[in-house]
N, CA and C atoms of all chains as a GROMACS GRO file, in nm:
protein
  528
    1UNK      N    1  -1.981   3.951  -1.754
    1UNK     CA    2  -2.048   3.830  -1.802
    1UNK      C    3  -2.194   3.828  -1.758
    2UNK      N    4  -2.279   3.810  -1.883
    2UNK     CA    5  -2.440   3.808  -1.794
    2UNK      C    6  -2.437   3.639  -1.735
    3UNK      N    7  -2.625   3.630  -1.696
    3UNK     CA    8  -2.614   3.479  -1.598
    3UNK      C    9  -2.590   3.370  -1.696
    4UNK      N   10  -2.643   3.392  -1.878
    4UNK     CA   11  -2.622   3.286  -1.917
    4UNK      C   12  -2.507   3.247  -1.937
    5UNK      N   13  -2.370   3.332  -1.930
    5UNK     CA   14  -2.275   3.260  -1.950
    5UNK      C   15  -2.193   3.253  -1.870
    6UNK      N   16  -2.230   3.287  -1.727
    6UNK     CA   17  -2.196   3.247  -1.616
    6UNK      C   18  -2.214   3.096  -1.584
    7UNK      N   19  -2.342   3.046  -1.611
    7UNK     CA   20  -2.412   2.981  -1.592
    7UNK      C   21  -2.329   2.820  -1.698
    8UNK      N   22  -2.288   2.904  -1.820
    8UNK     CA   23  -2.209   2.798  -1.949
    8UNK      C   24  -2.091   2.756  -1.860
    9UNK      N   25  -2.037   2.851  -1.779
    9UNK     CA   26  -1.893   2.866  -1.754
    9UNK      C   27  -1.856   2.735  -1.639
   10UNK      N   28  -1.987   2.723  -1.534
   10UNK     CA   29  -1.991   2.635  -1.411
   10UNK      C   30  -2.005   2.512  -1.470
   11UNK      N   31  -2.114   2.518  -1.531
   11UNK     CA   32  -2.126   2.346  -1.620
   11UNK      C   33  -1.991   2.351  -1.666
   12UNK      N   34  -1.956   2.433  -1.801
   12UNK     CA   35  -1.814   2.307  -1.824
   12UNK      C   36  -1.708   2.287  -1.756
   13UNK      N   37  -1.671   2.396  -1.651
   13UNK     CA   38  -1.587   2.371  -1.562
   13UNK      C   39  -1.634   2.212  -1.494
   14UNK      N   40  -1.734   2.205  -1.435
   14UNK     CA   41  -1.802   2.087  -1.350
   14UNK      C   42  -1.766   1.981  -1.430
   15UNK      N   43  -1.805   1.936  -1.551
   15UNK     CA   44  -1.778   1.865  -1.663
   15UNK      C   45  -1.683   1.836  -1.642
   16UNK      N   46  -1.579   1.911  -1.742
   16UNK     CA   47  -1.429   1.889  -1.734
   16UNK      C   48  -1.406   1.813  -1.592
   17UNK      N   49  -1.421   1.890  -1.476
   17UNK     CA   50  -1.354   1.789  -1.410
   17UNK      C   51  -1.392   1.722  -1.344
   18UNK      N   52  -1.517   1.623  -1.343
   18UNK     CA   53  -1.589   1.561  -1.316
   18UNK      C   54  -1.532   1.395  -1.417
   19UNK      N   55  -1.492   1.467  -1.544
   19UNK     CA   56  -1.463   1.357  -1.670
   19UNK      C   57  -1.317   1.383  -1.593
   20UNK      N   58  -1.222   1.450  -1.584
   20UNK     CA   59  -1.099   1.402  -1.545
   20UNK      C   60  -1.061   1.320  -1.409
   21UNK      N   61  -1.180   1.337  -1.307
   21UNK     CA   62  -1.174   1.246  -1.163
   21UNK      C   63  -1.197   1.114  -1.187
   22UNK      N   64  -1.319   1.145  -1.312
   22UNK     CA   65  -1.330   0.991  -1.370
   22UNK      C   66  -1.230   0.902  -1.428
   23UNK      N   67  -1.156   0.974  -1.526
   23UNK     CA   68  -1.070   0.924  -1.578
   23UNK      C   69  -0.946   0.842  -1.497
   24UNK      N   70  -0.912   0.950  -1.393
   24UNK     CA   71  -0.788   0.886  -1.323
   24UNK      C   72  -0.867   0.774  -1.265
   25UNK      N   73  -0.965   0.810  -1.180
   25UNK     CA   74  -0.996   0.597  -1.122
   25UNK      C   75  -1.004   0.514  -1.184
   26UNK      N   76  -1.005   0.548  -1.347
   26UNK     CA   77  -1.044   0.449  -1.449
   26UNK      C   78  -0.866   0.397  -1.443
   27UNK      N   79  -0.802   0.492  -1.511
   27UNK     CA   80  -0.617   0.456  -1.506
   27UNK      C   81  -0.605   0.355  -1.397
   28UNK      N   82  -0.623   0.424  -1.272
   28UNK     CA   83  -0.584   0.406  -1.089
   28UNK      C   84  -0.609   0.251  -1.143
   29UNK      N   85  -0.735   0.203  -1.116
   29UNK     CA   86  -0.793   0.021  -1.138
   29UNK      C   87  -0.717  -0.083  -1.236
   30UNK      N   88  -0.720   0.048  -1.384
   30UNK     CA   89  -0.678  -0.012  -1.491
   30UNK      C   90  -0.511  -0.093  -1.459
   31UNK      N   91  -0.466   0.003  -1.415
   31UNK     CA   92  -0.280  -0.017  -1.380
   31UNK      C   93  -0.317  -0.162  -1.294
   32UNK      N   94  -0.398  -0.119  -1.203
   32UNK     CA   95  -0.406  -0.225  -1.087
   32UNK      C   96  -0.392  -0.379  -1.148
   33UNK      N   97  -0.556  -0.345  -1.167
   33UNK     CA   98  -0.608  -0.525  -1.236
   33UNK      C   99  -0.466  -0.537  -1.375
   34UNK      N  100  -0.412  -0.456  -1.448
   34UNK     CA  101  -0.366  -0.526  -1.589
   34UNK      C  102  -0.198  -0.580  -1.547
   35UNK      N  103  -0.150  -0.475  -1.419
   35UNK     CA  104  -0.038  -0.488  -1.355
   35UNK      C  105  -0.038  -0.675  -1.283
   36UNK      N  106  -0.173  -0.674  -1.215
   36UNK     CA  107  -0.141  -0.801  -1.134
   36UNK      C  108  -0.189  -0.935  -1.246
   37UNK      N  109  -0.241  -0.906  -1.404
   37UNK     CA  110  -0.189  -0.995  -1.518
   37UNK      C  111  -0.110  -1.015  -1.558
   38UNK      N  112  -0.031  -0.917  -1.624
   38UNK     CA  113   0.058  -0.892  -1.704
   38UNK      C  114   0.192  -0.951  -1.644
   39UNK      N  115   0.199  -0.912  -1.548
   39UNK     CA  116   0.328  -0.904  -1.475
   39UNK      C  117   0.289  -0.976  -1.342
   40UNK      N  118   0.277  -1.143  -1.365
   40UNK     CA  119   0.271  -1.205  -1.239
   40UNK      C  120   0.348  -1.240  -1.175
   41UNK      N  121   0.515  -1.212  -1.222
   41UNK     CA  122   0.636  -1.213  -1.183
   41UNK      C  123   0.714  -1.166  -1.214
   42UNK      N  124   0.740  -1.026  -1.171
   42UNK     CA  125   0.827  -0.898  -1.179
   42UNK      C  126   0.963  -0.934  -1.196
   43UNK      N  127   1.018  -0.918  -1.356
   43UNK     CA  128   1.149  -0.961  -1.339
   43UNK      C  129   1.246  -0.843  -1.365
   44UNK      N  130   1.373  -0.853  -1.428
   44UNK     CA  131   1.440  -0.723  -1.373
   44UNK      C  132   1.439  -0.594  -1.505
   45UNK      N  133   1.349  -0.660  -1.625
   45UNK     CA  134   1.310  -0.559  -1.698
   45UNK      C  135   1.128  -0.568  -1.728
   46UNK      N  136   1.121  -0.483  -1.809
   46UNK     CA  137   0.974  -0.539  -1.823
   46UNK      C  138   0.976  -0.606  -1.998
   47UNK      N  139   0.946  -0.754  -2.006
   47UNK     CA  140   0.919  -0.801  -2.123
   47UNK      C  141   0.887  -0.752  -2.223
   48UNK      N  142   0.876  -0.744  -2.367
   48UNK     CA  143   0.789  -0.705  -2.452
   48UNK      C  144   0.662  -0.828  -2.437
   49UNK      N  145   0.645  -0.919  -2.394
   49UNK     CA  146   0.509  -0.958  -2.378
   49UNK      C  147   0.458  -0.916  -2.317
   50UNK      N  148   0.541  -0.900  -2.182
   50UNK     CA  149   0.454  -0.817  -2.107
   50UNK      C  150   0.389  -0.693  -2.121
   51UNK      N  151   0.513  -0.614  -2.249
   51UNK     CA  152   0.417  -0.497  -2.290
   51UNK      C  153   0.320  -0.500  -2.368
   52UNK      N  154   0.306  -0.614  -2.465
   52UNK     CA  155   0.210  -0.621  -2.530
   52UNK      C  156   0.074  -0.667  -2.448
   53UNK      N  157   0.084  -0.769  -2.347
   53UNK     CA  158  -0.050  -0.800  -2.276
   53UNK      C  159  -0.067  -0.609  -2.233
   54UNK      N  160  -0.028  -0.567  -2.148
   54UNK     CA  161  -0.053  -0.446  -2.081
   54UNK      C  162  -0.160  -0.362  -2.232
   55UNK      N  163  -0.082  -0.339  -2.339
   55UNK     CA  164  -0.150  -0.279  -2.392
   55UNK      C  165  -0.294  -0.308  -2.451
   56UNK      N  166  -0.316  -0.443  -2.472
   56UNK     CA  167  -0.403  -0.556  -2.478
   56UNK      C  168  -0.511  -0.484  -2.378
   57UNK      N  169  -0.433  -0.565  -2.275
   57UNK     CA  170  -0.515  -0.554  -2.071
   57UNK      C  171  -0.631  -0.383  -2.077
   58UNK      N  172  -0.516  -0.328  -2.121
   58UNK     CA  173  -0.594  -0.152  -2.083
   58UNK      C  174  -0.725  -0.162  -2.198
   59UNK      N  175  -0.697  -0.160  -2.318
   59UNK     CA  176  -0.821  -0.159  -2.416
   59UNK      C  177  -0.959  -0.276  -2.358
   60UNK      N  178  -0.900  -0.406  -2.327
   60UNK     CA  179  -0.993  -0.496  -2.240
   60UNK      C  180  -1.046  -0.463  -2.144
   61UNK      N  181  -0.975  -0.395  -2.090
   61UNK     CA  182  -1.070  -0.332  -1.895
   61UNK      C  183  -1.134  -0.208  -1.976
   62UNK      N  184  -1.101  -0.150  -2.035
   62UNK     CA  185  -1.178  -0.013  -2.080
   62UNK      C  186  -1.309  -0.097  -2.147
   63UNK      N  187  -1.326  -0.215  -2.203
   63UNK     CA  188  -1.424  -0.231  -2.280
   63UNK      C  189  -1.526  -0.293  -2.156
   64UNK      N  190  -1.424  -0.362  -2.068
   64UNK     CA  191  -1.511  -0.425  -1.952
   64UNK      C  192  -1.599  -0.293  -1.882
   65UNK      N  193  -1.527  -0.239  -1.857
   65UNK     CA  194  -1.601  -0.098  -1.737
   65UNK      C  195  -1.741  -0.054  -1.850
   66UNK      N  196  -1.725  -0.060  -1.981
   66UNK     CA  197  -1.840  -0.006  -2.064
   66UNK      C  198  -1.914  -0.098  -2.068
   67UNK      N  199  -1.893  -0.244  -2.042
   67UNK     CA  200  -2.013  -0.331  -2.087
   67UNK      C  201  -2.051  -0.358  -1.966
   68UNK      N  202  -1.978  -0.337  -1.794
   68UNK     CA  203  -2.094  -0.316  -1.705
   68UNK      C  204  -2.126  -0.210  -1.691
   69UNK      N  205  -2.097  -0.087  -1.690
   69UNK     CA  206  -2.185   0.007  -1.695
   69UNK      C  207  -2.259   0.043  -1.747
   70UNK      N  208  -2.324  -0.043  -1.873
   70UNK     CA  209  -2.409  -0.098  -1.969
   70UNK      C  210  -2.528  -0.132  -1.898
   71UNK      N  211  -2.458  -0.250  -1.851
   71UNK     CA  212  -2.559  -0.352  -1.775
   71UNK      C  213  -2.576  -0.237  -1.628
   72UNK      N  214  -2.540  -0.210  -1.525
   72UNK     CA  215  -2.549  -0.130  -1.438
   72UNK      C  216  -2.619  -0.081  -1.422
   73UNK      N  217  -2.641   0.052  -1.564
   73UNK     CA  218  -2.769   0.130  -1.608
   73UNK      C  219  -2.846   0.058  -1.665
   74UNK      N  220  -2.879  -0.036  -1.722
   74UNK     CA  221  -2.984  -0.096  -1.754
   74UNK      C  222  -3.061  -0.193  -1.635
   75UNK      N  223  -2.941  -0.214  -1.544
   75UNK     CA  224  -3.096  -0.291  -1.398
   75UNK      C  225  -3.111  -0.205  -1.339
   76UNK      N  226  -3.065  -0.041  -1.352
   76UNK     CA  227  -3.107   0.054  -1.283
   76UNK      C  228  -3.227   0.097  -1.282
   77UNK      N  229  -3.298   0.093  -1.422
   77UNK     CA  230  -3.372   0.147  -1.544
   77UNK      C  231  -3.492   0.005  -1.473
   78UNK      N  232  -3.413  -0.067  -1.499
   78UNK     CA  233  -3.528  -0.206  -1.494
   78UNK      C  234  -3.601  -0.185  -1.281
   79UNK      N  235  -3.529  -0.141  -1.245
   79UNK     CA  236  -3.544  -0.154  -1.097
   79UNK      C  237  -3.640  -0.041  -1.075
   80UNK      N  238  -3.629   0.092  -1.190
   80UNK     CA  239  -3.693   0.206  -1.132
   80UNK      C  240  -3.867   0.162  -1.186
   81UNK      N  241  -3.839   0.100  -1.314
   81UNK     CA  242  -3.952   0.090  -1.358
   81UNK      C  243  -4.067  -0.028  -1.274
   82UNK      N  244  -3.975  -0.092  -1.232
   82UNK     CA  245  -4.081  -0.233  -1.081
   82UNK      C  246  -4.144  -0.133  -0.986
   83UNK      N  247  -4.094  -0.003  -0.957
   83UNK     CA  248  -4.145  -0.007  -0.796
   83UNK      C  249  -4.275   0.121  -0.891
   84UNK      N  250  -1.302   3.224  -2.462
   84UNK     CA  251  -1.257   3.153  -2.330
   84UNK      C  252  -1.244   3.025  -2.263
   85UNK      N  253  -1.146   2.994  -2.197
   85UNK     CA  254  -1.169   2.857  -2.143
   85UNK      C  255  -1.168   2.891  -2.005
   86UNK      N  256  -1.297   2.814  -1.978
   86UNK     CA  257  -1.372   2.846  -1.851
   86UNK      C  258  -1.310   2.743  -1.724
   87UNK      N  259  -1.234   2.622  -1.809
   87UNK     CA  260  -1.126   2.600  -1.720
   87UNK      C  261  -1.037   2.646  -1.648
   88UNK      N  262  -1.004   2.704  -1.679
   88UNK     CA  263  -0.851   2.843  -1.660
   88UNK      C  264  -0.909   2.932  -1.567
   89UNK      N  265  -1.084   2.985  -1.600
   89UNK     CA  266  -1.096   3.116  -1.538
   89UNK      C  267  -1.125   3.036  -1.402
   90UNK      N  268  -1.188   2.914  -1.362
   90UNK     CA  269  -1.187   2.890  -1.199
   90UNK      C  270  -1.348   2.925  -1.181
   91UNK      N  271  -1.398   2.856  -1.102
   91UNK     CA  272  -1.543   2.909  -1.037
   91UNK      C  273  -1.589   2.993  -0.961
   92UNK      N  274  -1.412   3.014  -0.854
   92UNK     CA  275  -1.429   3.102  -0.775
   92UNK      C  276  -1.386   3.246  -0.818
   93UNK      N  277  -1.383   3.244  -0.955
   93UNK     CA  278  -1.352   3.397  -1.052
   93UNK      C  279  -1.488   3.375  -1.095
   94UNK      N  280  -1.598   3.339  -1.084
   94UNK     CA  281  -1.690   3.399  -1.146
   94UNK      C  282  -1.836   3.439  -1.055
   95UNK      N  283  -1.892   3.530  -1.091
   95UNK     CA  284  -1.952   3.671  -1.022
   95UNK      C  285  -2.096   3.506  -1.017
   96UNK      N  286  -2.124   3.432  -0.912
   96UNK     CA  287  -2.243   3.382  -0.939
   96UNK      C  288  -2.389   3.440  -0.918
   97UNK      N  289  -2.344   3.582  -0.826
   97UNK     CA  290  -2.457   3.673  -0.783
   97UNK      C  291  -2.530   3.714  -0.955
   98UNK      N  292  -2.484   3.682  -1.086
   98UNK     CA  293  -2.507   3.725  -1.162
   98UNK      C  294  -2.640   3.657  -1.221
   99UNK      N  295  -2.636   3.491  -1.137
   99UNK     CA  296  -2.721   3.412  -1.199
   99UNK      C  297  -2.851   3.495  -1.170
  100UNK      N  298  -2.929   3.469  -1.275
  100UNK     CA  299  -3.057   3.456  -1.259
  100UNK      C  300  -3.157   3.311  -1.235
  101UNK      N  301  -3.279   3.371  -1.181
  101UNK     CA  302  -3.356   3.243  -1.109
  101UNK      C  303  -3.409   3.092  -1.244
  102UNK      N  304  -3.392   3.182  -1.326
  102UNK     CA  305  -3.405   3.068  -1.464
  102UNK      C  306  -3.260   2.976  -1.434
  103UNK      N  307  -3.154   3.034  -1.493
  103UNK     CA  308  -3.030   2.971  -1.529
  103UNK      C  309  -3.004   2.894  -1.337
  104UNK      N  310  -3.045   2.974  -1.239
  104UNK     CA  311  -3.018   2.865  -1.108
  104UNK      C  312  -3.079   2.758  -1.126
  105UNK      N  313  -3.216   2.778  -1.180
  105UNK     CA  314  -3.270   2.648  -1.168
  105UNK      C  315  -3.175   2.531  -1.209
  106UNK      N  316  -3.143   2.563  -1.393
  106UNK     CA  317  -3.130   2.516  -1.467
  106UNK      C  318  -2.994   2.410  -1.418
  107UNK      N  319  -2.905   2.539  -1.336
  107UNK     CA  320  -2.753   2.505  -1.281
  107UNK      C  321  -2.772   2.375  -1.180
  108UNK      N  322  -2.933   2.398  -1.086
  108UNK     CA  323  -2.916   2.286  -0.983
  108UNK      C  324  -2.970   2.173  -1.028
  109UNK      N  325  -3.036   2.171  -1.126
  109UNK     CA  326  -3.102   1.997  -1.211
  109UNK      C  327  -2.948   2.005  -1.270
  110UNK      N  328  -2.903   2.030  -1.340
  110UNK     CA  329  -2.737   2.051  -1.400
  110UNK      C  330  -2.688   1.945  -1.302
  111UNK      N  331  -2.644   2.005  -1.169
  111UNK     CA  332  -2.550   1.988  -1.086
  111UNK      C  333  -2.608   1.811  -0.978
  112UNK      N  334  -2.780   1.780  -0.988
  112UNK     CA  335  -2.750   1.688  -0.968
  112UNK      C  336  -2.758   1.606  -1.067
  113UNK      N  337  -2.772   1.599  -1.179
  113UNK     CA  338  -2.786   1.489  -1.266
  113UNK      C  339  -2.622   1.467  -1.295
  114UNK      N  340  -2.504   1.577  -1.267
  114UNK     CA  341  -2.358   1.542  -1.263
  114UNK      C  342  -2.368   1.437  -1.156
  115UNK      N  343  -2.440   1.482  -1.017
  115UNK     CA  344  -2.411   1.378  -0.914
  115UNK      C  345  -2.448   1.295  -0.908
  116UNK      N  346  -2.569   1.224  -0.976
  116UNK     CA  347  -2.613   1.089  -1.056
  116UNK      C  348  -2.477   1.015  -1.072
  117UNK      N  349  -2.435   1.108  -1.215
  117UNK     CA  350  -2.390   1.011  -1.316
  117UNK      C  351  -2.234   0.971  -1.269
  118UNK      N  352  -2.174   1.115  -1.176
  118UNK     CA  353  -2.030   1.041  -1.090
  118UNK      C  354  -2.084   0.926  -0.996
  119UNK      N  355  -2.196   0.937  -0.913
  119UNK     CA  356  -2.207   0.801  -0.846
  119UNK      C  357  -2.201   0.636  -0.877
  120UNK      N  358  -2.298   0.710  -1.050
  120UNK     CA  359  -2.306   0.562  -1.131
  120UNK      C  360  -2.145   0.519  -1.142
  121UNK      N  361  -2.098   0.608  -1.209
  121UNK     CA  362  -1.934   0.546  -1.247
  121UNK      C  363  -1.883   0.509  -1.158
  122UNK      N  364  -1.881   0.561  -0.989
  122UNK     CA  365  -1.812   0.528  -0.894
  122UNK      C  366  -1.854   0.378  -0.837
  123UNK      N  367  -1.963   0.353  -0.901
  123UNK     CA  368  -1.966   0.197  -0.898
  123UNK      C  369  -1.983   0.118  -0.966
  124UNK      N  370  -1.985   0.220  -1.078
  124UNK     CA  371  -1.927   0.090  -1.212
  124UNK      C  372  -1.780   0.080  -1.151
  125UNK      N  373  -1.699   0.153  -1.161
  125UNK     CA  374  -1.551   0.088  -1.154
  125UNK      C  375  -1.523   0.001  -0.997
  126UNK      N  376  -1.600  -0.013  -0.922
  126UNK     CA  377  -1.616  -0.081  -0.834
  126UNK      C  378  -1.623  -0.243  -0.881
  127UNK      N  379  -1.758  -0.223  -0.948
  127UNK     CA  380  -1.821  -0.386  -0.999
  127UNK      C  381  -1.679  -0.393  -1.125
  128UNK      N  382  -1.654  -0.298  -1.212
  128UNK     CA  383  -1.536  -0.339  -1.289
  128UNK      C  384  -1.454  -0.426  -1.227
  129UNK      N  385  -1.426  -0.380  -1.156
  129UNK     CA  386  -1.284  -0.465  -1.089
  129UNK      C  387  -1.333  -0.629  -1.011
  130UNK      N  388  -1.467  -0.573  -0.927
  130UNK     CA  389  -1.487  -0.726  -0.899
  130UNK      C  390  -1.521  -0.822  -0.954
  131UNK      N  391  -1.595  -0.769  -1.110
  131UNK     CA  392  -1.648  -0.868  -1.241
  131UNK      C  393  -1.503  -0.916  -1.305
  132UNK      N  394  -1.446  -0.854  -1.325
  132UNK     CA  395  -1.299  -0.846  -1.375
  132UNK      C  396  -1.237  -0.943  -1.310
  133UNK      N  397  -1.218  -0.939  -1.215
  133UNK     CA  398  -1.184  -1.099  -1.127
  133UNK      C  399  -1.262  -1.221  -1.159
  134UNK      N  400  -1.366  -1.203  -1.186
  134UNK     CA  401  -1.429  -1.291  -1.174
  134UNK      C  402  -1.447  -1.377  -1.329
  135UNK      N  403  -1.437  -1.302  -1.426
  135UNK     CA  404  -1.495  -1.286  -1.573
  135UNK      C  405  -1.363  -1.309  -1.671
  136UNK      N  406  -1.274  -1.263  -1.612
  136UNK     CA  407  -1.121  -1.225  -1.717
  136UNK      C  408  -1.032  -1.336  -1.648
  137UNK      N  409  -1.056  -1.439  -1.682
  137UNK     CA  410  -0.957  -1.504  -1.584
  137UNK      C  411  -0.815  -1.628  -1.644
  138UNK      N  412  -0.847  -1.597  -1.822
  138UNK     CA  413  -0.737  -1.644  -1.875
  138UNK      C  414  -0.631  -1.525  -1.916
  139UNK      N  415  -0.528  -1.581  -1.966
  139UNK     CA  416  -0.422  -1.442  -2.037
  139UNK      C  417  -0.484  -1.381  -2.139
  140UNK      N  418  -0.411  -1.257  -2.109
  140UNK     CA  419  -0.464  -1.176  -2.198
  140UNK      C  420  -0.452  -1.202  -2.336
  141UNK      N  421  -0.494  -1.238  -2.463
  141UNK     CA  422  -0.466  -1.270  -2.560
  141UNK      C  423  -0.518  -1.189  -2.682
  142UNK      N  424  -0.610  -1.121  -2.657
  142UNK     CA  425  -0.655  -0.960  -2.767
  142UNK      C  426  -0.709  -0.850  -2.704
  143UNK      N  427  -0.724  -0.722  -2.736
  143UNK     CA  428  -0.761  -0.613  -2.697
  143UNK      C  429  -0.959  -0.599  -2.666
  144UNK      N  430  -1.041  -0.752  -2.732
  144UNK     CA  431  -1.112  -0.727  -2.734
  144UNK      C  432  -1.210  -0.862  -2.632
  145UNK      N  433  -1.317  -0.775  -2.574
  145UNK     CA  434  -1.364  -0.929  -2.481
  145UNK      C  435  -1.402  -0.999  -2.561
  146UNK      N  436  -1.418  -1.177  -2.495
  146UNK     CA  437  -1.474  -1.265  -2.627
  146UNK      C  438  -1.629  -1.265  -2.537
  147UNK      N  439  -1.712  -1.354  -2.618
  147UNK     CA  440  -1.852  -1.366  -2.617
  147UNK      C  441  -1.843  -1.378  -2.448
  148UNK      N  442  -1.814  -1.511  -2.413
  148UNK     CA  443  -1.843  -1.578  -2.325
  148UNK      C  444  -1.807  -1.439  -2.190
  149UNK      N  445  -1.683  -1.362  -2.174
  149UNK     CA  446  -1.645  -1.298  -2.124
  149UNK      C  447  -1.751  -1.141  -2.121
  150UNK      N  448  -1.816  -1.119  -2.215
  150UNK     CA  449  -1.911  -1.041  -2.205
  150UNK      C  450  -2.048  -1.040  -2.119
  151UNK      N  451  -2.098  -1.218  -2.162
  151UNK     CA  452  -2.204  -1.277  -2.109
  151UNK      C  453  -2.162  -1.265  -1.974
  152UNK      N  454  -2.066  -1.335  -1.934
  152UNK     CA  455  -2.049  -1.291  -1.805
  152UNK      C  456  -2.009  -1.158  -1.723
  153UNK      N  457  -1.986  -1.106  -1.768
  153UNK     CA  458  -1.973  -0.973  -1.740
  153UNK      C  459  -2.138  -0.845  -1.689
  154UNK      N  460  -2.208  -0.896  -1.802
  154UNK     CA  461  -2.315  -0.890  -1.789
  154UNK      C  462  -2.392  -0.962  -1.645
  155UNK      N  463  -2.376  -1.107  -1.626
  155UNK     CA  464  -2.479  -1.131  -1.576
  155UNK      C  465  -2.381  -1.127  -1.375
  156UNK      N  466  -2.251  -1.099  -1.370
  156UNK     CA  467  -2.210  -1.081  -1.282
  156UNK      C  468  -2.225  -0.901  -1.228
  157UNK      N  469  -2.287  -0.839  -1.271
  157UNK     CA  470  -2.335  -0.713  -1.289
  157UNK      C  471  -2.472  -0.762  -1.196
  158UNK      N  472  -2.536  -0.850  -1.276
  158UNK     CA  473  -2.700  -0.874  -1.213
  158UNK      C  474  -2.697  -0.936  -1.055
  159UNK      N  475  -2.623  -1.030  -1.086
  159UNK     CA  476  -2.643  -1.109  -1.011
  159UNK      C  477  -2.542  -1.026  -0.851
  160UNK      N  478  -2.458  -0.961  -0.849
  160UNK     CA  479  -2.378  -0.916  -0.774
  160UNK      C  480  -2.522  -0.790  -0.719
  161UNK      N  481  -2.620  -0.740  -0.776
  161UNK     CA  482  -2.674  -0.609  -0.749
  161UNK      C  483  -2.811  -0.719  -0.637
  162UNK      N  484  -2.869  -0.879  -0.719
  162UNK     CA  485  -2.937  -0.947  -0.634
  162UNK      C  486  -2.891  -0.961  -0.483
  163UNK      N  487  -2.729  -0.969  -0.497
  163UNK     CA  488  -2.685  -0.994  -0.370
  163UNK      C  489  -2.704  -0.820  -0.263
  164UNK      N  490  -2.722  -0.767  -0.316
  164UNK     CA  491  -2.723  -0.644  -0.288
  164UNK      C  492  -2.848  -0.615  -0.220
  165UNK      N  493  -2.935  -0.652  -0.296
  165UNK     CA  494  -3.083  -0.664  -0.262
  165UNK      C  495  -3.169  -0.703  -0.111
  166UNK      N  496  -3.081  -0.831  -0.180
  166UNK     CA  497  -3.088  -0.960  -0.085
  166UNK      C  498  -3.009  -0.908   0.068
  167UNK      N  499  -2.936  -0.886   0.070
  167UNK     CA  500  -2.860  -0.872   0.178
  167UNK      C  501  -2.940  -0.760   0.274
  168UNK      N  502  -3.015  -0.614   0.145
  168UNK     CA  503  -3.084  -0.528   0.250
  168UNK      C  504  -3.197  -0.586   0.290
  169UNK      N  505  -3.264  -0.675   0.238
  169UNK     CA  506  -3.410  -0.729   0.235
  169UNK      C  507  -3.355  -0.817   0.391
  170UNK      N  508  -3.273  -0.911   0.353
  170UNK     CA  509  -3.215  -0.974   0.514
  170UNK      C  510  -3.235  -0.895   0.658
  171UNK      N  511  -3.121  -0.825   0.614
  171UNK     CA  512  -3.091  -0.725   0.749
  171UNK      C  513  -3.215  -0.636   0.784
  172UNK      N  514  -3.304  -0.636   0.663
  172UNK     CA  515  -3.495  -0.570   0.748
  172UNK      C  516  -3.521  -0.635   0.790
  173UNK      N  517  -3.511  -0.795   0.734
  173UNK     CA  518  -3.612  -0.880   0.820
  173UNK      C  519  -3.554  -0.908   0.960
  174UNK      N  520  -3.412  -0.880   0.949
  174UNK     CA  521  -3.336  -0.940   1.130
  174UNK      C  522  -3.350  -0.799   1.223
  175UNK      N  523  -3.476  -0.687   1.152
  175UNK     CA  524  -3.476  -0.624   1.221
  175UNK      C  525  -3.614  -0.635   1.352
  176UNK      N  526  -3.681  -0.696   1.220
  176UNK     CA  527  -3.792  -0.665   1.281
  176UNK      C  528  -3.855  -0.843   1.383
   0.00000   0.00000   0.00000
């Protein structure tokens, strides 16, 4: 292999699993916060409401994490440009 | 190839050249940027999320009001942030 595709090989490795470490803390939270909605009283099956909020809950926190990390990077942006 | 599979520690890095190192270490921190950013977005996720989402769940999608706030509990959580280091200089000095 010459350096340039040595070089291809580290980035997407890094990538890849950089997006998959991400991913699981995204799940890890997601379960968390939609678990302690959904299911504010664990009964001895799981509801179909309850499955329907859950599936609800996950698309909602996924949209939440994008619209602050929206905002996040944008007072980042705003903070670099003050000093 | 999938460069997944082959591992990093299968590949010859003595091969790089001083172009492509460069290229690899702006590469490697702008990865470490952008995992930091996420590692506190999903931080503020969860504490905006408390704060912002606080009826049942009732659609897959946020409503206005839940956005707005979402947004400005983002700002206002980073003032406290601010604020708190700006404090602890001044109780230094």
């Amino acid at each position: 292999m010459d350096s340039s595709s040595v070089k291809q090989s580290v980035m997407k490795q890094v990538l890849a699993e950089a997006n998959l470490a991400n991913a699981r803390v995204l799940i890890e939270k997601l379960q968390e916060n939609c678990f302690e909605k959904c299911v504010p009283k664990p009964g001895s099956s799981l509801s179909s409401s309850e499955q329907t909020c859950m599936t609800s809950c996950m698309e909602k926190y996924m949209a939440a994490w994008n619209q602050v990390n929206a905002a996040y990077i944008n007072r980042i942006r705003q903070e670099q440009g003050n000093n | 190839m999938n460069a997944a599979q082959t591992g990093i520690e299968n590949l010859d890095l003595e091969k790089l050249n001083d172009k492509d190192k460069t290229e690899l270490r702006q590469f490697l921190a702008n990865e470490q940027q952008r995992s930091q950013i996420q590692a506190q977005t999903h931080n503020l996720t969860q504490i905006c999320w408390k704060k912002c989402v606080t009826g049942n769940i009732k659609g897959s999608k946020l409503d206005k009001g839940e956005e707005g706030c979402l947004a400005n509990c983002v700002d206002r959580f980073l003032d406290i942030n601010f604020l708190t280091m700006k404090h602890l200089n001044n109780m230094r000095s």
